[in-house]
C-alpha positions as CSV (number, residue, x, y, z in Angstrom):
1,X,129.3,107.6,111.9
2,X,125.7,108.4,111.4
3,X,126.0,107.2,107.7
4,X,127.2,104.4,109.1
5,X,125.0,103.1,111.6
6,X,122.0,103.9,109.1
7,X,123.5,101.8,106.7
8,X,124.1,99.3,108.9
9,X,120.5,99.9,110.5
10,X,119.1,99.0,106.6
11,X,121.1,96.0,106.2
12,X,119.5,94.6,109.7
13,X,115.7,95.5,108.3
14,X,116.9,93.7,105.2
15,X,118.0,90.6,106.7
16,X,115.2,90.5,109.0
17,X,113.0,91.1,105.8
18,X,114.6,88.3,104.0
19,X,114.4,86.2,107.1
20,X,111.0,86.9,107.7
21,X,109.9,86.0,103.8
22,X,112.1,82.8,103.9
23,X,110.6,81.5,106.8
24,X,106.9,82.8,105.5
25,X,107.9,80.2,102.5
26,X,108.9,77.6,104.6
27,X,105.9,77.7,107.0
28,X,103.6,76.9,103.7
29,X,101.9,73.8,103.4
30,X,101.7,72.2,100.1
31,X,98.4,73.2,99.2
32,X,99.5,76.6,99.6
33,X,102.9,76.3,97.7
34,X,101.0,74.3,94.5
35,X,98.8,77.3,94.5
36,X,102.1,79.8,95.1
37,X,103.3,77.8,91.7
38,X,99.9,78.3,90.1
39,X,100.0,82.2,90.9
40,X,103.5,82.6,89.2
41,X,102.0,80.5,86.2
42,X,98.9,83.0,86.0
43,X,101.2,86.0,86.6
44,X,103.3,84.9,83.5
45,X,100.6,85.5,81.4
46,X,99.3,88.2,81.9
47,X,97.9,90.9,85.0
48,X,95.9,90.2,87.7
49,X,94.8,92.0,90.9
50,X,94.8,90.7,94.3
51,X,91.5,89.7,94.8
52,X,91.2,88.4,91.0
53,X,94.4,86.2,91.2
54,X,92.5,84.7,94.8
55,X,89.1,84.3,93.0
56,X,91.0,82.8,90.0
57,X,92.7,80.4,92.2
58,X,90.1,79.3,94.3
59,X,86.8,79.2,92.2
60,X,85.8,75.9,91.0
61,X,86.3,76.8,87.1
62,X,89.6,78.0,88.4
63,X,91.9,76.1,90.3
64,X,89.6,75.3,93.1
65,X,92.1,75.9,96.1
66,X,90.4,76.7,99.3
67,X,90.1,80.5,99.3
68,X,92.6,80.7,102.5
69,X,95.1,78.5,100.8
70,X,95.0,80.5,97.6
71,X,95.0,83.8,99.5
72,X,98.0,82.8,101.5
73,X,100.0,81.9,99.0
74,X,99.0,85.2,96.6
75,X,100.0,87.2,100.0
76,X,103.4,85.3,100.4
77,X,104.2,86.6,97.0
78,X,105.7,89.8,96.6
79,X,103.9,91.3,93.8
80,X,104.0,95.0,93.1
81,X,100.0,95.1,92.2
82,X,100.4,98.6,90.4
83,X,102.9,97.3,87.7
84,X,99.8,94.2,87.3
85,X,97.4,97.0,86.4
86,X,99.7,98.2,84.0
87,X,99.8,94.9,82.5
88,X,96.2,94.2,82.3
89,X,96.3,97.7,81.0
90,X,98.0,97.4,78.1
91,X,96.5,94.1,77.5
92,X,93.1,95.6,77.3
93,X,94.2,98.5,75.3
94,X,96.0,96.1,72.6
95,X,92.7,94.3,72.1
96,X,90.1,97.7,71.6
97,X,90.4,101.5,72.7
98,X,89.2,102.8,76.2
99,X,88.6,106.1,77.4
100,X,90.6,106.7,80.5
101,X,87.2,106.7,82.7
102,X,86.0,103.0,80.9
103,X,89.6,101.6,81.5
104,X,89.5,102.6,84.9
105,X,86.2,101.2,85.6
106,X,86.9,98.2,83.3
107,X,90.3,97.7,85.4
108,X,88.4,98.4,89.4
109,X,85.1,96.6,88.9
110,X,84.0,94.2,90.7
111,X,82.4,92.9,87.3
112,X,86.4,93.3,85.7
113,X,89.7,92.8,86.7
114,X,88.9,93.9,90.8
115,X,91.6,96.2,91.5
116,X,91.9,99.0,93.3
117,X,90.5,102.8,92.6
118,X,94.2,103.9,92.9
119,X,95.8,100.6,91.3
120,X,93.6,100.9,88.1
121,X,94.6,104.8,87.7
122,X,97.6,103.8,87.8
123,X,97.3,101.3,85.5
124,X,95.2,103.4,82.9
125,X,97.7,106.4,83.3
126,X,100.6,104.2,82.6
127,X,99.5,102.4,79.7
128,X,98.6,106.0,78.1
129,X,94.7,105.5,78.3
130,X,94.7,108.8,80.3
């Protein structure tokens, strides 16, 4: 019974998760979802943090979305950011060699790619840098 009612306890949070994101997507605007379809174009190609897909969207040799349209619509993504470190990772290591500290700091700066301390270790240490 307790199985049971845990399972059915995890379906509930599902739907309500579901719910909540399908809503989330309908309460967008249509600045917000052109810039939802320009993150997914961007994310195609290749890795991007959260604050470097939201600069790329909204600077004005970007996209040029207002910054709270472009962050909206990154946030009403559901983009797992370690696995884009890993991308840009790999992408950086394909182009030259990096010590694990250099990919680290290439991937975290606020000169480079902008993520995270913990995202771009992740990154590094995935893509074999470390």
């Amino acid at each position: 019974m307790k199985k049971f009612l845990n399972q059915l306890c995890t379906l509930f949070v599902c739907l309500a998760v579901l719910g909540a994101a399908s809503t989330w997507a309908e309460s967008l605007t249509g600045p917000q979802k052109n810039a939802v379809r320009s993150a997914k174009q961007y994310l195609s190609v290749q890795g991007f943090s959260r604050e470097g897909l939201v600069q790329q969207l909204s600077s004005d040799s970007g996209d040029g979305y207002e910054v709270t349209d472009a962050t909206v619509a990154v946030d009403s993504l559901n983009i797992d950011w370690n696995k884009q470190a890993v991308k840009s990772a790999k992408q950086y290591l394909s182009i030259q060699g990096f010590s694990c500290k250099g990919l680290i700091e290439q991937l975290s700066s606020s000169y480079g790619d902008k993520y995270t301390a913990s995202q771009a270790t992740y990154g590094a240490k995935q893509a074999g840098a470390c």
